[in-house]
Structure formats: structure tokens, C-alpha cells
Backbone as ProteinMPNN parsed JSONL, in Angstrom:
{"seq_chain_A": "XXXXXXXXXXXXXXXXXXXXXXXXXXXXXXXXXXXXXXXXXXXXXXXXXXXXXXXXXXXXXXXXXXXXXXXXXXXXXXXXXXXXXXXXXXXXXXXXXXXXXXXXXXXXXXXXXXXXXXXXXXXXXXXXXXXXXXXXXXXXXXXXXXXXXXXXXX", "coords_chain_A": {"N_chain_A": [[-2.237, 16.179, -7.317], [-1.146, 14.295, -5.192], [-1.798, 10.579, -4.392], [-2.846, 7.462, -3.329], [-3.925, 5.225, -5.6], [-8.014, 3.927, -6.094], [-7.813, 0.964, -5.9], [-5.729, 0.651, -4.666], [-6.49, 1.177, -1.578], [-8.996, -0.428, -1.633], [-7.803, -2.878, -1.822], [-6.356, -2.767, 1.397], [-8.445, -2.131, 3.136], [-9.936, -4.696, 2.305], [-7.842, -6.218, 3.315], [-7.528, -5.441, 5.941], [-10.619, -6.785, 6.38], [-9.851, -9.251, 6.559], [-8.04, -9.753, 8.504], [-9.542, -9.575, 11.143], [-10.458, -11.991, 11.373], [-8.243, -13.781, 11.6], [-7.429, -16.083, 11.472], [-9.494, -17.761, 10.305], [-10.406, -19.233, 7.268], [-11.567, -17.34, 4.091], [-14.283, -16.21, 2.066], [-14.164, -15.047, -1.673], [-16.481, -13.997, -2.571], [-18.078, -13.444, -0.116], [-15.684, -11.665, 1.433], [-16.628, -9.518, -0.817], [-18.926, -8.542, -0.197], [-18.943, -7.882, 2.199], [-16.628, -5.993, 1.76], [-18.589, -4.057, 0.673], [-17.878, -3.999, -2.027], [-17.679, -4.991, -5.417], [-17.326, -8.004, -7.23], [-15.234, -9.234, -8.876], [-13.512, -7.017, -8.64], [-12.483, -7.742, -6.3], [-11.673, -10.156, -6.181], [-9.705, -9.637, -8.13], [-8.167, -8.47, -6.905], [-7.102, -9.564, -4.422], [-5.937, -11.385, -5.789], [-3.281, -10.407, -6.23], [-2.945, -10.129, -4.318], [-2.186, -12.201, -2.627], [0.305, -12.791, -4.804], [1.623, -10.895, -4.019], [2.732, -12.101, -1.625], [1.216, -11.663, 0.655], [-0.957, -12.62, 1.201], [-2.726, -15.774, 1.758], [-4.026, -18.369, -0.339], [-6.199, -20.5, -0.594], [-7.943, -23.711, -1.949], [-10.511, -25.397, -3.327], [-13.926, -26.998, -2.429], [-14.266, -25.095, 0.253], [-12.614, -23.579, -0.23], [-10.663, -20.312, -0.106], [-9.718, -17.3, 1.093], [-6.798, -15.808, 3.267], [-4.838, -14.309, 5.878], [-1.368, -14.172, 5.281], [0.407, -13.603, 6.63], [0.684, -12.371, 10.163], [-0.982, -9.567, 10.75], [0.412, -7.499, 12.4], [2.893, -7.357, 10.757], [2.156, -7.038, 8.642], [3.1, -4.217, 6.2], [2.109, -1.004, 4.951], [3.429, -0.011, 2.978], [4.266, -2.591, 1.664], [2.069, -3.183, 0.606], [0.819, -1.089, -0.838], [2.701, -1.326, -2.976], [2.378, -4.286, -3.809], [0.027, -3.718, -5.144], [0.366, -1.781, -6.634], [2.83, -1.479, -7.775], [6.762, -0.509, -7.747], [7.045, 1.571, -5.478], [7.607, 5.135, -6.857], [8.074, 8.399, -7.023], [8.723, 10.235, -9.055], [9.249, 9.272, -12.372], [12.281, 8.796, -12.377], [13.181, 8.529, -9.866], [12.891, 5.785, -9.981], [14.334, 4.607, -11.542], [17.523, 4.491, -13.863], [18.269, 6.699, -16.763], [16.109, 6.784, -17.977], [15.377, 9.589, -18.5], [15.559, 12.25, -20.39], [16.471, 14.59, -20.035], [17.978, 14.25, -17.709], [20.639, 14.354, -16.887], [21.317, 16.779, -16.591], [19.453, 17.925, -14.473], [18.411, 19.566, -12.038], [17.145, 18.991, -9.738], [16.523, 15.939, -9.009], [18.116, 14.142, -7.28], [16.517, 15.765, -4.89], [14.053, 14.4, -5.351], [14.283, 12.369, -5.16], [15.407, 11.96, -2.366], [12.549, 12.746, -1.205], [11.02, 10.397, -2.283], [12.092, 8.691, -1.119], [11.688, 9.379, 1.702], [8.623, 9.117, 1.505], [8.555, 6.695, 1.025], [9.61, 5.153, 3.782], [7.196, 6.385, 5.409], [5.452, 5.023, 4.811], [6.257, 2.095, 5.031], [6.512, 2.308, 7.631], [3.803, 1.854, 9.043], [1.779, -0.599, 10.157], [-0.382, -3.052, 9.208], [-2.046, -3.62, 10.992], [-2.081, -1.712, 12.697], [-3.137, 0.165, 11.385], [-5.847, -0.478, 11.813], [-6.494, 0.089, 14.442], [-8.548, 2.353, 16.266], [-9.297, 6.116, 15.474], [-7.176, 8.219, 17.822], [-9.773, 10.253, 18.778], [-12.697, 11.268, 17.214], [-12.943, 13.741, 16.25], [-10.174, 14.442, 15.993], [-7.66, 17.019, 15.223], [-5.733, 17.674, 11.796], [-2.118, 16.728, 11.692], [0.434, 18.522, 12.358], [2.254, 18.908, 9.366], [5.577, 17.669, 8.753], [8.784, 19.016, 7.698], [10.568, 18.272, 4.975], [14.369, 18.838, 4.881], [15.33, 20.022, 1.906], [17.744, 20.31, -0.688], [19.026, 22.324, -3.548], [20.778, 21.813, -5.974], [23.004, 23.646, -8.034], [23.292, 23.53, -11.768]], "CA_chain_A": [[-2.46, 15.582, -6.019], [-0.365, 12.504, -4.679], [-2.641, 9.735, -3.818], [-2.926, 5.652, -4.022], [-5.463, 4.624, -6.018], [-8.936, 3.423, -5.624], [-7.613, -0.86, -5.521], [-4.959, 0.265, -3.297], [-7.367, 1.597, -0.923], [-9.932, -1.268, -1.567], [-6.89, -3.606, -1.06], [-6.338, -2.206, 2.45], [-10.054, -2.482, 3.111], [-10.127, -5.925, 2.166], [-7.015, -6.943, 4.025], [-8.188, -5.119, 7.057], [-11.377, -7.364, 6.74], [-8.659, -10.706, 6.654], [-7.296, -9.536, 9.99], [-10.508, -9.528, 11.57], [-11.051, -13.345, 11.862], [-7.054, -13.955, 10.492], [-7.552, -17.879, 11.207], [-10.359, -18.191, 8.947], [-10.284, -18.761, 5.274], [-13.056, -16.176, 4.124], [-14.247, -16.509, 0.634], [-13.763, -14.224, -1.961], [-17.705, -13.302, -2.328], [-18.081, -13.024, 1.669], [-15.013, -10.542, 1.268], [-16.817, -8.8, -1.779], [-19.966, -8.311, 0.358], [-18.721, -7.198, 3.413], [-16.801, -4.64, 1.456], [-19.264, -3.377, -0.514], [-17.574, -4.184, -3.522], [-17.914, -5.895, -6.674], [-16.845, -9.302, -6.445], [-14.162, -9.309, -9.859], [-12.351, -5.943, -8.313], [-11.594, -7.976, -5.056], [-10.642, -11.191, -7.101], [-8.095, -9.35, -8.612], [-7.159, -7.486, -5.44], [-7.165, -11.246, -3.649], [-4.985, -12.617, -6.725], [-2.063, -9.649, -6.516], [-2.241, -10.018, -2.707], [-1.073, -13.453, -3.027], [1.114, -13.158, -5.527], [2.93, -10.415, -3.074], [2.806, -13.083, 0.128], [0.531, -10.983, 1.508], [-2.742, -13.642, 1.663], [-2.103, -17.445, 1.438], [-5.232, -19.088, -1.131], [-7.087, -22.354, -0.39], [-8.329, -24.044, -3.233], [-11.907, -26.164, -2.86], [-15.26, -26.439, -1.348], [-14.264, -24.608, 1.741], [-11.773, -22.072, -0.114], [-10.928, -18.815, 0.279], [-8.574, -16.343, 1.4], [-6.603, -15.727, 4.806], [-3.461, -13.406, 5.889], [0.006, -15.0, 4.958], [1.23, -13.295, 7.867], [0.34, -11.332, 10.901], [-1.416, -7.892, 10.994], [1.382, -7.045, 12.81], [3.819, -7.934, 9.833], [2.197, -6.349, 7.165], [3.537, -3.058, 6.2], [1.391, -0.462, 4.341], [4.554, -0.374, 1.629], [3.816, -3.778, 1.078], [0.218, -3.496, 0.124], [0.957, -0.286, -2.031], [3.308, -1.839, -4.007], [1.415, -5.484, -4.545], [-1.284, -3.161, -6.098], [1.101, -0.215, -7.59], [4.126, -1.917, -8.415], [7.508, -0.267, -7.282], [6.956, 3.197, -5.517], [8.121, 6.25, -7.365], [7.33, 9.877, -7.055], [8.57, 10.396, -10.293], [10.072, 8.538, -13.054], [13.344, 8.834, -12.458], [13.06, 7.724, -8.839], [12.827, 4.462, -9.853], [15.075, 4.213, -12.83], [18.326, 5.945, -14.499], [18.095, 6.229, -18.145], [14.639, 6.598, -18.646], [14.961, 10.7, -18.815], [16.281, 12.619, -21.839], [17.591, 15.83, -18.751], [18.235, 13.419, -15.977], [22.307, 14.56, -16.996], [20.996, 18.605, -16.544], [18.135, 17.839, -13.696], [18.648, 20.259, -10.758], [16.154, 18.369, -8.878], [16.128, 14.59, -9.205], [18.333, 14.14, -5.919], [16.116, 15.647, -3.861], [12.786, 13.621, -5.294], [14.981, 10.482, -4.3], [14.988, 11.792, -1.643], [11.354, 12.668, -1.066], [10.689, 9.324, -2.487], [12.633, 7.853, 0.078], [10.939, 9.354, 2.748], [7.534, 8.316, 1.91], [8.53, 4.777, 1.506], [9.702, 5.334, 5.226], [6.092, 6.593, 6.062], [4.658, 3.635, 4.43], [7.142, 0.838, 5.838], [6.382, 3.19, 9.599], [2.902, 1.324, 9.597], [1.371, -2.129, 9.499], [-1.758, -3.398, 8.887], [-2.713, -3.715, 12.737], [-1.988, -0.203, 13.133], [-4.629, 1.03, 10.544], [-6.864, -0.996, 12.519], [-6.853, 0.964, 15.436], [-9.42, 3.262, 16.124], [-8.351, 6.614, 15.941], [-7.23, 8.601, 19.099], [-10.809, 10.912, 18.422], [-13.114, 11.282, 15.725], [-12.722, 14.771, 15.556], [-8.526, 14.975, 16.127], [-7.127, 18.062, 13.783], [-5.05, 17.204, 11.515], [-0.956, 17.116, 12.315], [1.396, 19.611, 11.302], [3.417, 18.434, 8.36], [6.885, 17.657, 9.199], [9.498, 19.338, 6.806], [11.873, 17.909, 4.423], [15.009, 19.875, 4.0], [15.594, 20.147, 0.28], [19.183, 21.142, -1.196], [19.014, 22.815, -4.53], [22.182, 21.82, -6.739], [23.028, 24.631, -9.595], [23.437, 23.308, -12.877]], "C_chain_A": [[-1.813, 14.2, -5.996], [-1.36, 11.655, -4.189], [-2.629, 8.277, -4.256], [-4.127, 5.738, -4.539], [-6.269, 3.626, -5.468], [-8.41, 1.844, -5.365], [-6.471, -0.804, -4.702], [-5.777, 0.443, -1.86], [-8.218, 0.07, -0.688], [-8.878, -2.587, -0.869], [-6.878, -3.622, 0.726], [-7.232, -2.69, 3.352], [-10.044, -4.205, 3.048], [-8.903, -7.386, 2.699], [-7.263, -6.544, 5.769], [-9.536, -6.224, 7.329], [-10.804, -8.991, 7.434], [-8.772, -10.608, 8.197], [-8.34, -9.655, 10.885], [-10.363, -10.925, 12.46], [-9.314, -13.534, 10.818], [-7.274, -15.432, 10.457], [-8.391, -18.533, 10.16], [-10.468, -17.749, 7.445], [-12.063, -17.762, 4.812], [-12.873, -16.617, 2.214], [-14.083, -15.269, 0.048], [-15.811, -13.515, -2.317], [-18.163, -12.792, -1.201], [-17.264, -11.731, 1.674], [-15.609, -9.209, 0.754], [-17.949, -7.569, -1.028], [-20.094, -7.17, 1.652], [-17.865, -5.631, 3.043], [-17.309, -3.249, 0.982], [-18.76, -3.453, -1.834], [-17.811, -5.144, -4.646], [-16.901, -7.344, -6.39], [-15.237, -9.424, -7.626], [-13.146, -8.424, -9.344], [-11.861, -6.901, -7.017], [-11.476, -9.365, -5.372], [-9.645, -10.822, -7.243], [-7.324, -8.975, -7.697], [-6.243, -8.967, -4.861], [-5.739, -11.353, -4.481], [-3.684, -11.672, -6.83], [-1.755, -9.644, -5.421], [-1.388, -11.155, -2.533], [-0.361, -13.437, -3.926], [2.441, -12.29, -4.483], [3.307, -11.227, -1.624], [2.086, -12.338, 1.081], [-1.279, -12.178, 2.425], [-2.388, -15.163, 0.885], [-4.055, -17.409, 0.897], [-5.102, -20.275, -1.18], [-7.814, -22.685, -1.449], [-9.69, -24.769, -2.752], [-13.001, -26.277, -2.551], [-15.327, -25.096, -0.718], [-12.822, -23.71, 1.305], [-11.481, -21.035, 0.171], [-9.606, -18.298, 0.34], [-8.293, -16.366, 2.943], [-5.179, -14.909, 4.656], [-2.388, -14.518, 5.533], [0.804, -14.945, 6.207], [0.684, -12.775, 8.907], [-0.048, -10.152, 10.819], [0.082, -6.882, 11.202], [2.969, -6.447, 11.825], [3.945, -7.332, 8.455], [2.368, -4.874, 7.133], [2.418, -2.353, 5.101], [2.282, -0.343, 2.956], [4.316, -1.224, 0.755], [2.577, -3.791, 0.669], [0.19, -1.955, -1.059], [1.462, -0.648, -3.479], [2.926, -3.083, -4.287], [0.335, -4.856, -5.386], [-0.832, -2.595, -7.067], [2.121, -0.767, -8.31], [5.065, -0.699, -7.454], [7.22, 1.367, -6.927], [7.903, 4.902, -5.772], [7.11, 7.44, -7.651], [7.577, 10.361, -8.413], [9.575, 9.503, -11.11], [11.419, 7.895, -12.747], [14.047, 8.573, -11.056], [13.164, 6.669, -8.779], [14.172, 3.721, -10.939], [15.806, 5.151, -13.858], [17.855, 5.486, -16.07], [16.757, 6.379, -18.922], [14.0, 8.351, -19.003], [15.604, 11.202, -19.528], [16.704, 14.094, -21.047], [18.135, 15.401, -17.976], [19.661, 13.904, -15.804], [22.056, 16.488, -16.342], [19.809, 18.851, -15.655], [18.861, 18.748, -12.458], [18.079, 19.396, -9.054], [16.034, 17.135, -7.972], [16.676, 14.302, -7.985], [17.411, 13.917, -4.51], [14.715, 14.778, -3.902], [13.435, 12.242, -5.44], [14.71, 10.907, -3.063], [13.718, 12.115, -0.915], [10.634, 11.188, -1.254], [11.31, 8.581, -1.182], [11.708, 8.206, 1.679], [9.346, 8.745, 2.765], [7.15, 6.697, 1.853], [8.834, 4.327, 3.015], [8.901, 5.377, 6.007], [5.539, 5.351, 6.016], [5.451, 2.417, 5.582], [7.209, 1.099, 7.41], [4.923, 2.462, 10.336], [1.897, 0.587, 9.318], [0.085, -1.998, 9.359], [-2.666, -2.901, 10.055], [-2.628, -2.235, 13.214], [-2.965, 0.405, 12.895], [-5.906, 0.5, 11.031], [-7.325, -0.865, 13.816], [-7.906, 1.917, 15.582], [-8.725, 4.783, 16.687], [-8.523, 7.461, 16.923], [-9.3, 9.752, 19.735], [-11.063, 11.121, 17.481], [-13.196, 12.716, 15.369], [-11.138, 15.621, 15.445], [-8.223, 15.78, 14.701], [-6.084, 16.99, 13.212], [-3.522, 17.603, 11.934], [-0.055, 17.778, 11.771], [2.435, 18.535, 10.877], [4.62, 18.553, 8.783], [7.377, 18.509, 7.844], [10.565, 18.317, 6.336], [12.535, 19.204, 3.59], [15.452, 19.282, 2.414], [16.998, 21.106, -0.322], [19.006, 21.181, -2.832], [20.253, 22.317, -4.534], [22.278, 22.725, -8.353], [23.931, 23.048, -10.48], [24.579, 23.618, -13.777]], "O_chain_A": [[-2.032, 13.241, -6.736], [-1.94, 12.228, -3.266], [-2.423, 7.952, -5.426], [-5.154, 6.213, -4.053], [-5.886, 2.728, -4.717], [-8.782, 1.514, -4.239], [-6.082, -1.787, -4.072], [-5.497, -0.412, -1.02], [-8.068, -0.522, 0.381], [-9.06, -3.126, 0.222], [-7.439, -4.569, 1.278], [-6.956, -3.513, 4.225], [-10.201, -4.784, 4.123], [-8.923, -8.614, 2.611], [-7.155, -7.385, 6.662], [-9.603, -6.603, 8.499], [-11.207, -9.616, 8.414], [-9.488, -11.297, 8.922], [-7.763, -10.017, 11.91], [-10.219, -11.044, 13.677], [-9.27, -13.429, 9.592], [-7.295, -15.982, 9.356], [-8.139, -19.477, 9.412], [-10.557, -16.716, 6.781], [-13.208, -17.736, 5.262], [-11.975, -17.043, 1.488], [-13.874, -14.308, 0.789], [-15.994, -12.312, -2.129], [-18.674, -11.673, -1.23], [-17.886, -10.689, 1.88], [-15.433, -8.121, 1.302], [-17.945, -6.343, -1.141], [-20.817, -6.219, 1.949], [-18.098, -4.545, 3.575], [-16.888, -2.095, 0.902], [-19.367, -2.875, -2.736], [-18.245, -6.252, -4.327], [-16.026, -7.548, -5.549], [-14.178, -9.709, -7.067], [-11.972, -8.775, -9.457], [-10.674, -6.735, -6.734], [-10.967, -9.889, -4.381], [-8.636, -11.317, -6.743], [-6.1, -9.08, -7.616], [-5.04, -9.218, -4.938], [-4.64, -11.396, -3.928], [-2.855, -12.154, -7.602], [-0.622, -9.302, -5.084], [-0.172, -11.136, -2.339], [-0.154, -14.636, -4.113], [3.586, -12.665, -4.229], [4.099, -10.844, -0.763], [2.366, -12.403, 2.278], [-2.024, -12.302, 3.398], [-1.932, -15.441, -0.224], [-4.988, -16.794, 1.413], [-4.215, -20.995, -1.639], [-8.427, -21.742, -1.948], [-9.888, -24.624, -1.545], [-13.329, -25.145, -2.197], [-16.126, -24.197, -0.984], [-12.064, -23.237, 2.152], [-12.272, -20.589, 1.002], [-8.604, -18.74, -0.221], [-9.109, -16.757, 3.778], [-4.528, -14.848, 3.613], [-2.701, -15.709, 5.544], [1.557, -15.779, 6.71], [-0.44, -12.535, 8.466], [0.947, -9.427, 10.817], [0.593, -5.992, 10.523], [3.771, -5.549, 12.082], [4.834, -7.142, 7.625], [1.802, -4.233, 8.018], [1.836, -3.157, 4.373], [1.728, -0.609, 1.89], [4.163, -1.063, -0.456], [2.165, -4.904, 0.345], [-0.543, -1.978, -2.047], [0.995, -0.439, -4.599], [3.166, -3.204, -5.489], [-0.199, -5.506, -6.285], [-1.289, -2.683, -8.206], [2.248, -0.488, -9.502], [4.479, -0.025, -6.607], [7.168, 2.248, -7.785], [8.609, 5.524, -4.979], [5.998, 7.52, -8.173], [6.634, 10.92, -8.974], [10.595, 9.057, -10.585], [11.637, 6.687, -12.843], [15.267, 8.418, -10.994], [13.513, 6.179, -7.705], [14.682, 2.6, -10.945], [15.327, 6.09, -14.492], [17.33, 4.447, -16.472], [16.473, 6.155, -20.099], [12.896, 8.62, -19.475], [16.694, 10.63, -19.541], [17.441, 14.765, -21.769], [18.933, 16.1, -17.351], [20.055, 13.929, -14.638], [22.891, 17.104, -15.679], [19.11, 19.834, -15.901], [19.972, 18.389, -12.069], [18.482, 19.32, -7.893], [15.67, 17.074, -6.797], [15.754, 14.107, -7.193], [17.324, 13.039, -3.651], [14.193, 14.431, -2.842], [12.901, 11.211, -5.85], [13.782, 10.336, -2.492], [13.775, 11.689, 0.238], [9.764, 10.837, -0.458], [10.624, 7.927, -0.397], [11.248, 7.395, 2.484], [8.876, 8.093, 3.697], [6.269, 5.929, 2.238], [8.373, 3.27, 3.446], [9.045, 4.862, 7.116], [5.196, 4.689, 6.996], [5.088, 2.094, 6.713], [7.761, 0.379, 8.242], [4.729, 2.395, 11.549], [1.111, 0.875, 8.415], [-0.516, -0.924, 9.385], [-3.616, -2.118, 10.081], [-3.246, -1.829, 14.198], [-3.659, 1.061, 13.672], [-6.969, 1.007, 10.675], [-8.277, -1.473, 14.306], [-8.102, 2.378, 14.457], [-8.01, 4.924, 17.678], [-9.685, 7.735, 17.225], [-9.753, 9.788, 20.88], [-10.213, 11.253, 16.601], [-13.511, 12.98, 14.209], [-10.886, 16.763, 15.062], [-8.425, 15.413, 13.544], [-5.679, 15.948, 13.727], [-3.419, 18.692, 12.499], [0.243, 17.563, 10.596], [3.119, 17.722, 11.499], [4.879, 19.651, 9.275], [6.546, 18.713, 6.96], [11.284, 17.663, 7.091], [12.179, 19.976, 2.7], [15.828, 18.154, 2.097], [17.111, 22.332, -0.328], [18.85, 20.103, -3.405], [20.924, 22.258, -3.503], [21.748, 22.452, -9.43], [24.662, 22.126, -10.118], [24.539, 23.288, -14.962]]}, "name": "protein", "num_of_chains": 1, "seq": "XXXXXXXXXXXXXXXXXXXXXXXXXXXXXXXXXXXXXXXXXXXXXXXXXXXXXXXXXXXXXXXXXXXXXXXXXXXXXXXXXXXXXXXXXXXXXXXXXXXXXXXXXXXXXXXXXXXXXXXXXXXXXXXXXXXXXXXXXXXXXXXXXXXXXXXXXX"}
């Protein structure tokens, strides 16, 4: 199963809370609280969001956290990869050299390009988007688009 993990998720969650009140610095226990979470997992979340320019940190009394940028601005890409690091579907997506077939791979092509498309999905929708409510709470889900896929013989 393909899926972000649980601190990308919580990330999300805890940048969605930002956007809320974006002017105000929010602390990082206030954050913790309101997400239900532990207060160390959304430290660290906090301290990788800023390091990607995602959340500007106030130092002091009256510290805290706040967006860097606009709702509008932030891409879901960007908040995968401040948590995940660089997104790859598989190895070799991200980097030549690192497979001992990659010279005899039939494949690798098209999971570039699969990879490519879901960095497309991601970078398709911001913060402010996911903060919509959605169209109904019981909408089916949407038929899967296709990606064509070209086999190359070997």
C-alpha cells in the first residue's frame, strides 16, 4: 500500500491548525493540544516545518509558531517532502546508480513516470484547499484516472 506516513499526516493537521488564526504565533503545546497529540511529535513536526520555510519560529515569552507563507502558497508536495524527504516511488526514481539491474530494468521509465505524476497530484493542492469542507460527507469516491504505461523489451 502507498501511503504518507503518520508525521506527514500529523504535519498537515498541525499546519492546517496554523492557517486557522495564520497571524498568530500559536505555541507549540497549544498546537499539541488542539491536535490531540503528544507535544515532542509536533516539536519535531514544528522544527522540520521550519527548516522547509514552511512555519516562521518566534523565540521568547510569547513564542511560538505561525505560517511562513499563505495557505494559499503551501503545496501538499511541500509538506510531504519537509517530513519525507525527496519523493520517490521507488529507489531508482530518485537516483541512478543506486540499482545493480537499473542497465536491464524494463520498467524504471515508466515509475519515473508514475513518480512524476504523483508529485503533480501533490504540487495540484495547497494547504487552503485541504481546508475546505468537502463537497458532501457522503460523496463516492472518483474514478481513478489512468496512466498510460509503455512497456520497453529488454
Amino acid at each position: 500500500m502507498l501511503r504518507v506516513t503518520k508525521l506527514t499526516d500529523y504535519a498537515s493537521l498541525v499546519l492546517s491548525l496554523l492557517a486557522q488564526a495564520p497571524q498568530r504565533v500559536h505555541s507549540t503545546a497549544e498546537l499539541a493540544e488542539r491536535a490531540h497529540l503528544e507535544t515532542p511529535t509536533v516539536s519535531k513536526l514544528l522544527k522540520a516545518l521550519a527548516q522547509a520555510g514552511l512555519v516562521a519560529a518566534f523565540r521568547g515569552a510569547s513564542g511560538g509558531y505561525r505560517l511562513a507563507q499563505p495557505a494559499t502558497q503551501i503545496r501538499l508536495i511541500a509538506i510531504v517532502e519537509a517530513i519525507e524527504g525527496p519523493l520517490g516511488m521507488t529507489e531508482c526514481s530518485l537516483h541512478d546508480g543506486d540499482c545493480s539491474i537499473e542497465q536491464h530494468c524494463g520498467v524504471r521509465a515508466n515509475w519515473r513516470r508514475i513518480n512524476d505524476v504523483v508529485i503533480d497530484a501533490l504540487a495540484s493542492v495547497t494547504l487552503a484547499q485541504m481546508l475546505e469542507p468537502p463537497a458532501t460527507t457522503a460523496a463516492p469516491l472518483r474514478r481513478r484516472k489512468s496512466i498510460p504505461v509503455h512497456v520497453t523489451s529488454t
